[in-house]
C-alpha positions as CSV (number, residue, x, y, z in Angstrom):
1,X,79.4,26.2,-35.1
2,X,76.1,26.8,-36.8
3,X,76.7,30.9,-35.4
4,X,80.3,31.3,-37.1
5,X,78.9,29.9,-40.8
6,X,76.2,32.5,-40.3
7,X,78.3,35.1,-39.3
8,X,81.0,34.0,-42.2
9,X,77.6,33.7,-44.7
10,X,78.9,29.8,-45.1
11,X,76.1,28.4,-46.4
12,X,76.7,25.4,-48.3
13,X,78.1,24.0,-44.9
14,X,75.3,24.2,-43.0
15,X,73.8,21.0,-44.2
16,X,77.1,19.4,-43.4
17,X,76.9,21.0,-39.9
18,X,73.2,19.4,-39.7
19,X,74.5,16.2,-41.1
20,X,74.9,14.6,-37.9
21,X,71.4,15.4,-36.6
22,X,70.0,13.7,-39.8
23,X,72.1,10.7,-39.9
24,X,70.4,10.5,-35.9
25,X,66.9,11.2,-37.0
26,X,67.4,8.5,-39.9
27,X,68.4,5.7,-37.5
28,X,66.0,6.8,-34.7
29,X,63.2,7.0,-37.8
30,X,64.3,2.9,-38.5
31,X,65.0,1.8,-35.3
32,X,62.2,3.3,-32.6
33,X,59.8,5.1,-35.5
34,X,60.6,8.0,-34.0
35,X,62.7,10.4,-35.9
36,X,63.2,12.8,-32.6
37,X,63.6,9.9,-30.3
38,X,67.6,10.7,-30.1
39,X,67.0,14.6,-29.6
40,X,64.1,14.4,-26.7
41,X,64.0,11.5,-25.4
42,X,66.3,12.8,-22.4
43,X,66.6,9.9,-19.4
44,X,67.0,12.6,-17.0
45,X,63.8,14.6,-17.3
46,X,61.5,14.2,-14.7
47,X,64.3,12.3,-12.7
48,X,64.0,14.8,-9.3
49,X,65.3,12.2,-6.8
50,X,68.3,15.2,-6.0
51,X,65.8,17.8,-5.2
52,X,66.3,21.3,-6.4
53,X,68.4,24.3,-5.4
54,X,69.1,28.1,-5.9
55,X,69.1,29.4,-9.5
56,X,72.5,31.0,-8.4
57,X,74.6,28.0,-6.8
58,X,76.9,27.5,-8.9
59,X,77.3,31.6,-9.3
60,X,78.0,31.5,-5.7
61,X,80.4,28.9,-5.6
62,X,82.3,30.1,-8.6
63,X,85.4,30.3,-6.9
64,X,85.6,26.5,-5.9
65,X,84.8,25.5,-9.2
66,X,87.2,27.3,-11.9
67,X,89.0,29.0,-9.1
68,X,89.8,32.9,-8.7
69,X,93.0,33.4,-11.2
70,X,90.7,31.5,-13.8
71,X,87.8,33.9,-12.9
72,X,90.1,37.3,-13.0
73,X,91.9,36.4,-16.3
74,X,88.3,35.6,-17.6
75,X,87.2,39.2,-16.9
76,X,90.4,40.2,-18.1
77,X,90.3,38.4,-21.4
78,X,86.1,39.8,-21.9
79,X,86.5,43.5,-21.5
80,X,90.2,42.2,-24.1
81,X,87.7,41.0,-26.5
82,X,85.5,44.4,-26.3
83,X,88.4,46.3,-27.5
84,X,89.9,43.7,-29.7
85,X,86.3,44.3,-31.5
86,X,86.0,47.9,-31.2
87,X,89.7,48.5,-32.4
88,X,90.5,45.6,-35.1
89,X,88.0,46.1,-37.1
90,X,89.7,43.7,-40.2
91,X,89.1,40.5,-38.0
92,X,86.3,41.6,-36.7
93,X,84.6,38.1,-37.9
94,X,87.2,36.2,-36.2
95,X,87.1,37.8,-33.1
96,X,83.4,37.1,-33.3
97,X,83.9,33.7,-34.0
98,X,86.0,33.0,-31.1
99,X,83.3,34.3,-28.8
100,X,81.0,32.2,-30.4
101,X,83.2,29.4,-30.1
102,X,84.6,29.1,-27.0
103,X,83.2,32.2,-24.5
104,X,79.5,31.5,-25.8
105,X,79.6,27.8,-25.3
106,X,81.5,28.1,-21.7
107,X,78.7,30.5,-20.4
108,X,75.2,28.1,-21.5
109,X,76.9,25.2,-20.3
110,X,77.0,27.4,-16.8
111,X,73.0,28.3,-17.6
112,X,72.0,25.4,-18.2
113,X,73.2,23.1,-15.4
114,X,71.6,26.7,-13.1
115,X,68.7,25.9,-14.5
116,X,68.6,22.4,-14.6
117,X,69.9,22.6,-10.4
118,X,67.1,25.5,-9.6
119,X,64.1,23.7,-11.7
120,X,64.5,20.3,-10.7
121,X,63.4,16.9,-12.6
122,X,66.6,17.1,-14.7
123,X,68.7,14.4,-12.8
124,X,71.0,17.7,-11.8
125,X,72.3,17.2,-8.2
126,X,74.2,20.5,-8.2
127,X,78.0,19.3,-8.2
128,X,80.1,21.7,-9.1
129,X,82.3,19.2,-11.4
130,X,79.7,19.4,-14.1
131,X,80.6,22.6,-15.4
132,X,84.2,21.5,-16.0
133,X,83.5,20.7,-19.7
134,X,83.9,24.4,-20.0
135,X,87.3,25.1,-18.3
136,X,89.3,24.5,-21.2
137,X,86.9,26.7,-23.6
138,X,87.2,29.4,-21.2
139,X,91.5,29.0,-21.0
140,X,91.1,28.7,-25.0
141,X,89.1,32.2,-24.9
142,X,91.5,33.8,-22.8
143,X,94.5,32.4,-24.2
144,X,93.8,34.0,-27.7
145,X,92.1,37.0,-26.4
146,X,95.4,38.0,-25.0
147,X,97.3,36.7,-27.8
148,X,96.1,38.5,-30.3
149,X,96.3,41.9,-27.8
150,X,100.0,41.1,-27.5
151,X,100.5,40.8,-31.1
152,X,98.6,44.1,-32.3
153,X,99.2,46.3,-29.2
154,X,102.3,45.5,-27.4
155,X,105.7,47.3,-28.3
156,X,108.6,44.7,-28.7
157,X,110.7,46.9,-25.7
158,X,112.4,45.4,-23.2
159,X,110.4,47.6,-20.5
160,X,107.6,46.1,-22.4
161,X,108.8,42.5,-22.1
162,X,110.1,43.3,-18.6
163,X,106.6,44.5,-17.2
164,X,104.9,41.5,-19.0
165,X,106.9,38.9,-17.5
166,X,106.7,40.4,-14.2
167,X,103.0,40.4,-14.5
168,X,102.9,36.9,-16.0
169,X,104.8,35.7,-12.4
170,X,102.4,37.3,-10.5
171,X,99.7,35.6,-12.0
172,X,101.3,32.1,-12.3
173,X,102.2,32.9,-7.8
174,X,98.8,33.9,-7.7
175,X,97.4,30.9,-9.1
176,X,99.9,28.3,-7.6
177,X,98.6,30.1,-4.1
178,X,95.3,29.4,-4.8
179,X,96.0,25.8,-6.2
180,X,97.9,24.8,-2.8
181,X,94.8,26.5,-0.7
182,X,92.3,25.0,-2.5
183,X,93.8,21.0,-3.0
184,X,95.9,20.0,0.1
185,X,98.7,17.2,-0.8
186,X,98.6,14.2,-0.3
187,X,95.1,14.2,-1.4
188,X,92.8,13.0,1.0
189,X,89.3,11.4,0.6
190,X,86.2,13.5,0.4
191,X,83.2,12.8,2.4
192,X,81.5,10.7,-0.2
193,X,84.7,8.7,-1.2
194,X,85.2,8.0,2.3
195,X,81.7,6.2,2.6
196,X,82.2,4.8,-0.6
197,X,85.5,3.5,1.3
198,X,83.3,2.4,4.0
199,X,80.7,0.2,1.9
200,X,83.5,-1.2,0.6
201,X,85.2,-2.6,3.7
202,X,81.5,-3.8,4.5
203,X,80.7,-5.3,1.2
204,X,84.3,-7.2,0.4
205,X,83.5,-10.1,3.1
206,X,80.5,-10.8,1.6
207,X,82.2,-11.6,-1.8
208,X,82.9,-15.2,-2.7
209,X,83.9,-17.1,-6.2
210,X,80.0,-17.5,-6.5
211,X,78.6,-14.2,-5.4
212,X,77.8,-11.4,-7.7
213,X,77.6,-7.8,-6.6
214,X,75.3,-5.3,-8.5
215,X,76.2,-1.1,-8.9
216,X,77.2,1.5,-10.2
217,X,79.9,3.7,-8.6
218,X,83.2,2.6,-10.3
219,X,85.4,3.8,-7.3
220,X,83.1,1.0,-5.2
221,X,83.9,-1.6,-8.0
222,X,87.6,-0.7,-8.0
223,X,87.9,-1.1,-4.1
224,X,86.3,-4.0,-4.3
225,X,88.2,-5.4,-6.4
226,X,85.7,-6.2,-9.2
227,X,86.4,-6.9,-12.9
228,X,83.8,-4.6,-14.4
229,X,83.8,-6.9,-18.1
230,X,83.9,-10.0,-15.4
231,X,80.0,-10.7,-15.9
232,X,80.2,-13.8,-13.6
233,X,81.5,-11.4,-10.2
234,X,80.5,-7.8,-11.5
235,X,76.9,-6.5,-13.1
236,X,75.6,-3.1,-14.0
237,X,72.8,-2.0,-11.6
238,X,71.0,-0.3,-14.3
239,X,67.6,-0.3,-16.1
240,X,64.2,-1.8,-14.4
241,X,65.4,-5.6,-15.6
242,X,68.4,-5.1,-13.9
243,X,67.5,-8.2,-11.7
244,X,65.5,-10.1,-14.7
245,X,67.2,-13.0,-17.4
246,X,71.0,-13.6,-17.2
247,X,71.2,-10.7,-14.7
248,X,68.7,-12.8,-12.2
249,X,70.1,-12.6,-8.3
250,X,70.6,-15.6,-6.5
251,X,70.8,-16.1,-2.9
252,X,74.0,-14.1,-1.5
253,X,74.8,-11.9,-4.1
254,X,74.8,-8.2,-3.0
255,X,73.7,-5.2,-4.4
256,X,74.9,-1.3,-3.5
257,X,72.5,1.2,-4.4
258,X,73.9,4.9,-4.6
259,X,72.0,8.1,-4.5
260,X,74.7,9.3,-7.4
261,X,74.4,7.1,-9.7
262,X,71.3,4.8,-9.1
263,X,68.4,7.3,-9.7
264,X,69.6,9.3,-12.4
265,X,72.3,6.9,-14.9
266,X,70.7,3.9,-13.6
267,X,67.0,4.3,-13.4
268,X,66.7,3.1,-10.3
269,X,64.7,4.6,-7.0
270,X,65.6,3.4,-3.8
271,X,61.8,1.8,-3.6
272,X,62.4,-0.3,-6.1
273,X,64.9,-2.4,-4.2
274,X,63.2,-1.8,-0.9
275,X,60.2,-3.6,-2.3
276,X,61.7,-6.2,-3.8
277,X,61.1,-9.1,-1.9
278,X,64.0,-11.0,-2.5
279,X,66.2,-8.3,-0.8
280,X,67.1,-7.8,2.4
281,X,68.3,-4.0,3.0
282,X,71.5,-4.6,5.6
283,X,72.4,-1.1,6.2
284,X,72.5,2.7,4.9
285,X,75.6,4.6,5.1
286,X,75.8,8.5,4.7
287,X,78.8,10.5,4.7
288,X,79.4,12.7,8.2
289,X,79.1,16.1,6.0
290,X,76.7,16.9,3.7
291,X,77.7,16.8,-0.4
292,X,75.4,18.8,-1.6
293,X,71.6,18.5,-2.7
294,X,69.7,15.9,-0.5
295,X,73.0,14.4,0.6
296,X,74.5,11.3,-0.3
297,X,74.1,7.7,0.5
298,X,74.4,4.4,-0.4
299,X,72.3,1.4,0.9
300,X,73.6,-2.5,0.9
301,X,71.3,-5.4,0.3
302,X,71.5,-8.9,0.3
303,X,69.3,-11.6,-2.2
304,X,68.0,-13.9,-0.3
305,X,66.8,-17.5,-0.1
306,X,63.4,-16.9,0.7
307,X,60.6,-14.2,-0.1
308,X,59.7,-11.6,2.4
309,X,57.0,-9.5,3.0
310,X,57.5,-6.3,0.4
311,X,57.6,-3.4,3.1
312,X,59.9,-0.6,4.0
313,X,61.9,-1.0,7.0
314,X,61.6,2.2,9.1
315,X,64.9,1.6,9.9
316,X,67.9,-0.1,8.2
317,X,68.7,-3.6,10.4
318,X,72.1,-3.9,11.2
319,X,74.7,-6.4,9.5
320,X,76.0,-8.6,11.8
């Protein structure tokens, strides 16, 4: 936004532009005495529990993320936008302004979760969802791109409207092809919802009117069967006082830590329930096939009625 008021010389809205970062600065100023507090203080730096990866993952996996018609008609639409600039020279400023609206955007939100994934100690654990905050600037891009091609180069022949359409089915078979390849129906569970399916089946049993269960994962919540505003059955396993005031575990409540959520949304290392000594780990379950990063897993514990020692198990002990 700030690039298309340069390009467009807008400059009395650039304070209006910057007016949300002062209003944040302001409140951060009053509230923490810190008037960057809201712009650096990031709770994912230096959270590495996911490891680190390849600068090009997601490059490499491209394909499973936005799909290859998405990809193609992206190409398609750039080297469009090259001559839409070279040739239409009286909107040149709004042809820039779409690239640096939508194309520009799409592209460092790819860049940074690479670099994030490659560098570490950014919370990233390399899933290939993340970059679907720019799908629809992408489609946007492409969409006008070709719009505005159609409008200022396109004869209105039928051979011209004929060849279109045809090409326009080809796309649309080509991309229902892939759609079909790529996501079987019915949908079936993937390797981490099926352990998440798992703990659940475990975890349900344990459940009375009295017990509580601490997490994170909604889709373990939701199986369940857990009121997430229902503070008397369901709490947030979040933040080191997650166990501390009205959150305090009693004797039989469980908790479900997640290598997901836990670590990075939560704050929460596995060792800091493994050394709690009013937890008893019962198991660790880990999907068959590996989701990426370290892999995924999820570990159960139990408060108990008694201290004990604060050591790591080297392995988990079974639930009866």
């Amino acid at each position: 936004v700030v690039g298309v008021a340069l390009v467009h010389k807008q400059w009395r809205a650039l304070p209006w532009i910057l007016l949300g970062t002062i209003v944040y600065a302001i409140a951060s100023m009053i509230l923490f005495h810190d008037p960057l507090k809201a712009l650096l203080d990031d709770p994912y730096t230096g959270v590495d529990t996911y490891g680190h990866g390849t600068a090009t993952h997601f490059f490499e996996h491209i394909d499973d993320i936005i799909g290859a018609p998405l990809r193609w008609a992206t190409y398609a639409a750039v080297v469009g936008w090259v001559v839409l600039w070279w040739k239409d020279r009286d909107r040149r400023k709004a042809n820039i302004a779409l690239l640096l609206l939508t194309l520009l955007p799409a592209v460092g939100i790819l860049l940074l979760h690479a670099y994030a994934w490659w560098k570490g100690g950014h919370g990233s654990l390399g899933l290939w969802r993340v970059l679907a905050t720019g799908v629809p600037l992408l489609v946007l891009f492409i969409t006008c791109v070709l719009a505005r091609i159609w409008e200022r180069s396109v004869p209105k022949s039928l051979t011209w409207n004929v060849i279109a359409g045809a090409a326009f089915v080809t796309y649309a078979a080509f991309a229902f092809a892939e759609l079909r390849a790529r996501l079987p129906m019915p949908f079936t569970a993937d390797a981490e919802q099926r352990t998440i399916l798992r703990v659940a089946d475990v975890v349900k049993p344990y459940l009375t009117r009295s017990n509580r269960l601490y997490y994170l994962d909604p889709l373990l919540g939701a199986c369940c069967g857990m009121d997430l505003w229902d503070t008397d059955h369901a709490h947030m396993l979040s933040g080191p006082h997650a166990f501390t005031d009205d959150n305090a575990g009693r004797p039989g409540d469980m908790v479900v830590w997640d290598t997901h959520f836990c670590p990075g949304q939560g704050g929460i290392p596995l060792d800091a329930l493994l050394h709690n000594a009013q937890l008893e780990r019962l198991g660790t379950y880990k999907p068959d096939e590996g989701t990426g990063g370290n892999g995924y897993e999820m570990d159960i514990f139990r408060f108990t009625d008694h201290a004990r020692p604060s050591a790591q198990d080297t392995l988990p002990k079974p639930i009866p």
